[in-house]
C-alpha positions, -999 to +999 in steps of 0.1 A: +589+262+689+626+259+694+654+282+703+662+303+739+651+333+758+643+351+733+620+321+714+605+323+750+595+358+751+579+357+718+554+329+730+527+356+731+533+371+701+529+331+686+499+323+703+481+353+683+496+343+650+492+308+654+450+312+663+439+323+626+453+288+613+440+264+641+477+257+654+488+247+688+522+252+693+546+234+720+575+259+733+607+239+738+632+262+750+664+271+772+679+301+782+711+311+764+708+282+738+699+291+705+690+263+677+721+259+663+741+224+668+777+235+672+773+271+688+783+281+722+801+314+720+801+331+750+790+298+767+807+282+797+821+249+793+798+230+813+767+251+799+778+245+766+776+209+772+743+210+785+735+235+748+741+203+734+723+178+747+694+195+749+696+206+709+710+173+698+675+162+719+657+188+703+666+182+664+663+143+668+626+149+677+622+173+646+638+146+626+619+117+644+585+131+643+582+152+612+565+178+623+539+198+603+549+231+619+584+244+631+590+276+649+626+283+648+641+320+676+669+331+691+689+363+698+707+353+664+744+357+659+758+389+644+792+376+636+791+369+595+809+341+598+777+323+618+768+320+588+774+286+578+766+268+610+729+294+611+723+277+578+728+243+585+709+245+615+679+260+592+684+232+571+684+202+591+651+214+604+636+221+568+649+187+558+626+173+583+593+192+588+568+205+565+574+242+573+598+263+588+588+296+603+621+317+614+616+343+638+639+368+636+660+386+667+640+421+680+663+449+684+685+457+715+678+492+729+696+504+762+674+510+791+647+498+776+625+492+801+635+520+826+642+549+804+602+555+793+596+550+829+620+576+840+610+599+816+575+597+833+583+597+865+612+623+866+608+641+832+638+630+822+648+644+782+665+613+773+658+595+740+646+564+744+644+554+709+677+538+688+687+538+651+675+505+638+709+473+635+711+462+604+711+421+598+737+401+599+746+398+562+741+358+565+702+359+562+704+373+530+719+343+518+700+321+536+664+339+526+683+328+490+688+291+495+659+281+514+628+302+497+599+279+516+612+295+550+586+319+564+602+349+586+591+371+612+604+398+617+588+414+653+611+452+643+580+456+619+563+469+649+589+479+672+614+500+645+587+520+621+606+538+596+641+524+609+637+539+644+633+515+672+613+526+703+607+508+743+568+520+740+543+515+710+508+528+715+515+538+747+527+498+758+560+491+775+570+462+752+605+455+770+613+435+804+648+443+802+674+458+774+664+433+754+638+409+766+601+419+754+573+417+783+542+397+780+521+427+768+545+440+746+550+401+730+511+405+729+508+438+714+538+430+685+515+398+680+481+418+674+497+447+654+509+423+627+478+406+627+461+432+618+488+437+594+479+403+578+501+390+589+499+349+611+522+322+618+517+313+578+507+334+561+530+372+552+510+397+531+537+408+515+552+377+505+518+366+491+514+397+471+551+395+457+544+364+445+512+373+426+527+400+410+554+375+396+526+350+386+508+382+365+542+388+354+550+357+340+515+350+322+518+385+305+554+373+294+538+338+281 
C-alpha cells in the first residue's frame, strides 16, 4: 500500500478487507506525499525533493517486482486540472501489477474529533455533521479509462445519505479534522465488510456486471 497520511490511517480499515482473500499487505508510506510522480503543491522545496525520491523509489519497485496486489491512498487532489498527472500515476501502477485497488480520500469535517466530544461534555448544540464534497470531476474519467481499477470509497460509511458525521454507531472515527483514528479505520473496515464488501471484491460492482451479462444473453 502506497500513498501518505491518509493511506496510513486507513491501514486498519485494509487489514479487515484484505483477511477474507488471504492477503498480507506491506504499508509504504510518507506523510504529505501522495502517489503521484510530479506533485508537490503545497510542498516545500526541500520536502518536495524528498516526495520524489521516495515515489520514484516507490514506483520502480512496483514496476520491478510486479506485484499481485496494489493499494493505491492519498488525500487526493481537488484541483480538475490533477487530472492528468492523477491518471498517469494510476497508470504506471496498472501497467505493472496485476490489480489496482484505489482508495478514495474520506471527507474533511471541521472539529471532527472535538466537536462530538464537546457536545458531551458541555452540551454544546453544535452540528457536527457536514454536507457531503463532491469528487473531483477527474475520477470520473479515470473510473472510464482504466475499468480493472477497484475503488474504495470509506464515505460509504462515514456520509449515509450524503451527510457526513465524526461518530458512527456511537465510535469517534476521527483523530483530527481529517485524519480517521484506529477504531474508526477499524469500524469503516468492518461495516463494509459486512456490506460485502473486501480488498477485491465490491458487491455492487459484481452485481452490475451480472446484470449486463443477463442483459447481453437476452439480447443474443
Amino acid at each position: 500500500m502506497i500513498g501518505d497520511s491518509f493511506a496510513n490511517h486507513f491501514t486498519g480499515m485494509v487489514d479487515l478487507l484484505a483477511r477474507p482473500d488471504n492477503l498480507s499487505i506491506m504499508d509504504y508510506t510518507m506523510d504529505s506525499c501522495p502517489p503521484i510522480p510530479g506533485y508537490d503543491a503545497d510542498m516545500s522545496p526541500v520536502y518536495a525533493a524528498h516526495c520524489a525520491k521516495r515515489n520514484e523509489r516507490v514506483f520502480s519497485l512496483i514496476e520491478q517486482n510486479k506485484y499481485p496486489y496494489v493499494v493505491m491512498a492519498a488525500v487526493w487532489p481537488k484541483e480538475a486540472d490533477a487530472g492528468d498527472i492523477v491518471e498517469a500515476s494510476i497508470r504506471r501502477v496498472v501497467e505493472s501489477s496485476g490489480q489496482v485497488i484505489v482508495i478514495l480520500s474520506n471527507q474533511h469535517i471541521e472539529k471532527a474529533a472535538s466537536c462530538p466530544i464537546r457536545r458531551l461534555m458541555f452540551g454544546s448544540e453544535r452540528d457536527c455533521s457536514v454536507a457531503q464534497s463532491a469528487l473531483a470531476p477527474y475520477w470520473a474519467d479515470v473510473r472510464a479509462k482504466f475499468p480493472q481499477v477497484r475503488f474504495i470509497d470509506p464515505n460509504q460509511v462515514i456520509c449515509p445519505a450524503g451527510v457526513c458525521s465524526p461518530i458512527i454507531q456511537g465510535q469517534l472515527l476521527y483523530l483530527d479534522d481529517s485524519h480517521l483514528n484506529e477504531g474508526g479505520s477499524r469500524l469503516i473496515g468492518r461495516t463494509l465488510l459486512e456490506r460485502g464488501y473486501s480488498l477485491l471484491h465490491d458487491p455492487v460492482r459484481t452485481a452490475r456486471t451480472e446484470m449486463l451479462k443477463g442483459s447481453s444473453a437476452v439480447m443474443n
